[in-house]
C-alpha positions in Angstrom: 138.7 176.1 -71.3 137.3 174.5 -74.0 137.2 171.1 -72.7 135.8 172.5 -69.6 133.0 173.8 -71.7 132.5 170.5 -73.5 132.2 168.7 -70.4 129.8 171.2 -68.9 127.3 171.3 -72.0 127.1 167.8 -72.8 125.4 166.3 -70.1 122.9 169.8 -70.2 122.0 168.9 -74.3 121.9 165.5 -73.3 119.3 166.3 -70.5 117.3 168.5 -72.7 117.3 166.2 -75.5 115.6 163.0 -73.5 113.0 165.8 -72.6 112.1 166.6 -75.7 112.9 163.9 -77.5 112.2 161.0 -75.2 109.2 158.9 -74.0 108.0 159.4 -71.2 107.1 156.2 -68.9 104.8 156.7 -65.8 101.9 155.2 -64.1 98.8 156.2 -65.2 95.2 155.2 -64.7 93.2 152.5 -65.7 90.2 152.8 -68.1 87.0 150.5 -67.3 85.5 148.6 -69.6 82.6 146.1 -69.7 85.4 143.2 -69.1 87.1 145.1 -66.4 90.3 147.7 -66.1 92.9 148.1 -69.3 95.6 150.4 -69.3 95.1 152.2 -72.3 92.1 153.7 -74.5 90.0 150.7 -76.2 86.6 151.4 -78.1 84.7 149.5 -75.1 86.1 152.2 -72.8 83.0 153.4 -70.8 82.1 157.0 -70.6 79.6 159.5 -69.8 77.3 160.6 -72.4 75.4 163.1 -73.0 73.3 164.9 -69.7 71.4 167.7 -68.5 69.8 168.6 -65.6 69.7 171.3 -63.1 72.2 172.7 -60.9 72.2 174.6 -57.6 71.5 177.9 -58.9 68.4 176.6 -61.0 70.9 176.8 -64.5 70.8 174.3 -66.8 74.0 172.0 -66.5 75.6 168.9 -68.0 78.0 167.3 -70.0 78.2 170.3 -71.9 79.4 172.2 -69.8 81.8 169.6 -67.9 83.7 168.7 -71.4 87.6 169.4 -70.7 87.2 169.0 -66.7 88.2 166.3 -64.8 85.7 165.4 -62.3 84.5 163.6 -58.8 80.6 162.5 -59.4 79.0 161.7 -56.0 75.8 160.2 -55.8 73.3 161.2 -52.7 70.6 163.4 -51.1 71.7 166.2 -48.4 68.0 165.0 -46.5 70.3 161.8 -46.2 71.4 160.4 -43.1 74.9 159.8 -44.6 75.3 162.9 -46.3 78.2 163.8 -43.9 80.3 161.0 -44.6 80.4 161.3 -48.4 80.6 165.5 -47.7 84.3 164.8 -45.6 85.3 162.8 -48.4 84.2 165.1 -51.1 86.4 167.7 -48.9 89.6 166.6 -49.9 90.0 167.2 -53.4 87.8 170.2 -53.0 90.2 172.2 -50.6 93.3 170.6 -52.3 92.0 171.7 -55.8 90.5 175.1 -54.8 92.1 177.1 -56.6 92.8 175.3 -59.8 90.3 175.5 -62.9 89.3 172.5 -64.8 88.8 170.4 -61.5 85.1 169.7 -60.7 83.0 168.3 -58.4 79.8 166.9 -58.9 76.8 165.3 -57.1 73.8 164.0 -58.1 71.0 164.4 -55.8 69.2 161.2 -55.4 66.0 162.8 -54.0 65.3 165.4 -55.8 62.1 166.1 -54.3 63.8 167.4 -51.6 66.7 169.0 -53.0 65.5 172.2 -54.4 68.3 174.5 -56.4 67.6 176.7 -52.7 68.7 173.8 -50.7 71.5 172.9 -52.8 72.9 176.2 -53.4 73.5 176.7 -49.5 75.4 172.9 -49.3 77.4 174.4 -51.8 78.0 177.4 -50.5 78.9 176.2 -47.3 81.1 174.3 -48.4 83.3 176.0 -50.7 83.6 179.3 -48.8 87.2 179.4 -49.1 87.4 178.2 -53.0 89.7 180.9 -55.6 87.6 179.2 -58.4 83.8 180.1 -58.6 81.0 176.8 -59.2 83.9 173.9 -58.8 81.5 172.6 -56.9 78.2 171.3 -58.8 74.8 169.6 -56.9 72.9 168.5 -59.9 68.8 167.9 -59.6 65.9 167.9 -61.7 64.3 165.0 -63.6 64.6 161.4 -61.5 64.2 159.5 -64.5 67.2 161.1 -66.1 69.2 160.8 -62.9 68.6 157.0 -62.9 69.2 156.8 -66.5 72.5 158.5 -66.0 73.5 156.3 -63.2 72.4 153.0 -64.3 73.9 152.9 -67.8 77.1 155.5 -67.7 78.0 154.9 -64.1 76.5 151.6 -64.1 75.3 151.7 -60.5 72.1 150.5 -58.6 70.5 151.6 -55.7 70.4 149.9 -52.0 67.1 149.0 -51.0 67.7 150.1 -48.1 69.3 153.2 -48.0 68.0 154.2 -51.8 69.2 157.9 -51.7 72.9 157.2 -51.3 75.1 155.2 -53.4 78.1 154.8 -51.6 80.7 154.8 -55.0 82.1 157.8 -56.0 83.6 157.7 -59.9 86.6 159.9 -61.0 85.7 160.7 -64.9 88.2 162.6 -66.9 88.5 165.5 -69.8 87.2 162.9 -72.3 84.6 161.5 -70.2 85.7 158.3 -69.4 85.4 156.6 -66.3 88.9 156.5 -64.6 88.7 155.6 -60.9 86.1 154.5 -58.6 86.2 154.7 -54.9 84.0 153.7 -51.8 82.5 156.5 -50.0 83.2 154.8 -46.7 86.2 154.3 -46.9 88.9 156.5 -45.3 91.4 157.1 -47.8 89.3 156.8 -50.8 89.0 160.3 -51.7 92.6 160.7 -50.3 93.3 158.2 -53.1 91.2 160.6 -56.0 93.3 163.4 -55.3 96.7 161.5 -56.0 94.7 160.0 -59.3 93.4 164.0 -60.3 97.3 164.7 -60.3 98.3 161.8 -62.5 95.4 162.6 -65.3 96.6 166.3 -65.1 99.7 164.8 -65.6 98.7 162.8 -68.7 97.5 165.8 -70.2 99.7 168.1 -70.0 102.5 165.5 -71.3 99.8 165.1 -74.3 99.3 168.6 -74.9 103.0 169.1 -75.2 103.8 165.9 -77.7 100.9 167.2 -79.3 102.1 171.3 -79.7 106.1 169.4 -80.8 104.5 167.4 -83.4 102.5 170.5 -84.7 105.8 172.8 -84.6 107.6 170.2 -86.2 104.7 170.1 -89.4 105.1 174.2 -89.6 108.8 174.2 -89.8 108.6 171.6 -92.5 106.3 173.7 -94.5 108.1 176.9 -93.9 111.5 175.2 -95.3 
């Protein structure tokens, strides 16, 4: 009976202890820096700074605000003839994601003018009817200027000449707000493609959080003893 038991337990510590005690290995994201894409954190790491505009229900809304969440920013009008496109691609993480806090969405309208918190506020609606999660979904306007600013030197993006209220890249930023995935609007898996990313970020952090909680128990029982 008792080498049954041995041979039954061993293996079981043995899996709990490379749980606990082991690293864990696992593809993760890139992070983008002037230079291009490196695999972990450097100082040139490019982020989104500090922001605030308006949102859909005329309430001031930002960076602030966004600081924890991992999030989609889109950049277009609703007035625009595109609109559609980047909307079904915006879909997918929306209805995957619906129910889970700390996931966002955001646009940036790129005509302002015309996209009034009233016009915004029933895009949004519309399209997260079925969400478990109130204002996942955030349509930013208010100051041009500031738009630009935001998109020119944190998302480093231009606008088409011709079609100047959509920019067809959508950016994948995460708790920290760093810029970890970028995507083309047009194309048909991209946003496909964001969703697997959301899962791997999530995943990051919650393998963080956790090395982060054993270190902190590990300090206490050392102070106790």
């Amino acid at each position: 009976i008792a080498l049954i038991l041995l041979l039954v337990t061993l293996p079981i510590t043995g899996i709990i202890l490379l749980g606990i005690l082991g690293e864990h290995k696992f593809n993760t994201l890139p992070y983008f820096t002037s230079n291009g894409q490196v695999d972990s954190l450097t100082t040139d790491a490019r982020s989104v700074g500090y922001f605030q505009l308006i949102n859909h229900k005329g309430e001031p809304y930002g960076s602030k605000e966004l600081k924890g969440s991992i999030w989609i920013a889109a950049f277009f009008s609703t007035g625009a003839e595109n609109a559609g496109i980047t909307t079904k691609q915006l879909l997918w993480p929306n209805f995957r994601y619906r129910d889970v806090e700390g996931i966002n969405i955001v646009c940036f309208s790129l005509d302002p003018e015309y996209d009034t918190p009233e016009i915004l506020s029933e895009y949004v609606h519309m399209n997260t009817r079925y969400n478990g999660v109130d204002d996942k979904w955030q349509f930013l306007t208010g100051d041009i200027e500031e738009i630009n600013r935001l998109i020119e030197e944190d998302f480093k993006e231009s606008r088409d000449a011709v079609e100047p209220h959509n920019i067809a890249k959508l950016w994948l930023v995460d708790a920290e707000g760093y810029l970890r995935g970028r995507y083309h609007a047009a194309s048909g898996n991209a946003l496909r493609d964001a969703t697997e990313d959301i899962a791997l970020l999530r995943k990051q952090m919650d393998l963080e959080e956790y090395r982060i909680r054993k270190i902190n128990e590990s300090v206490a029982e050392i102070n106790e003893s």
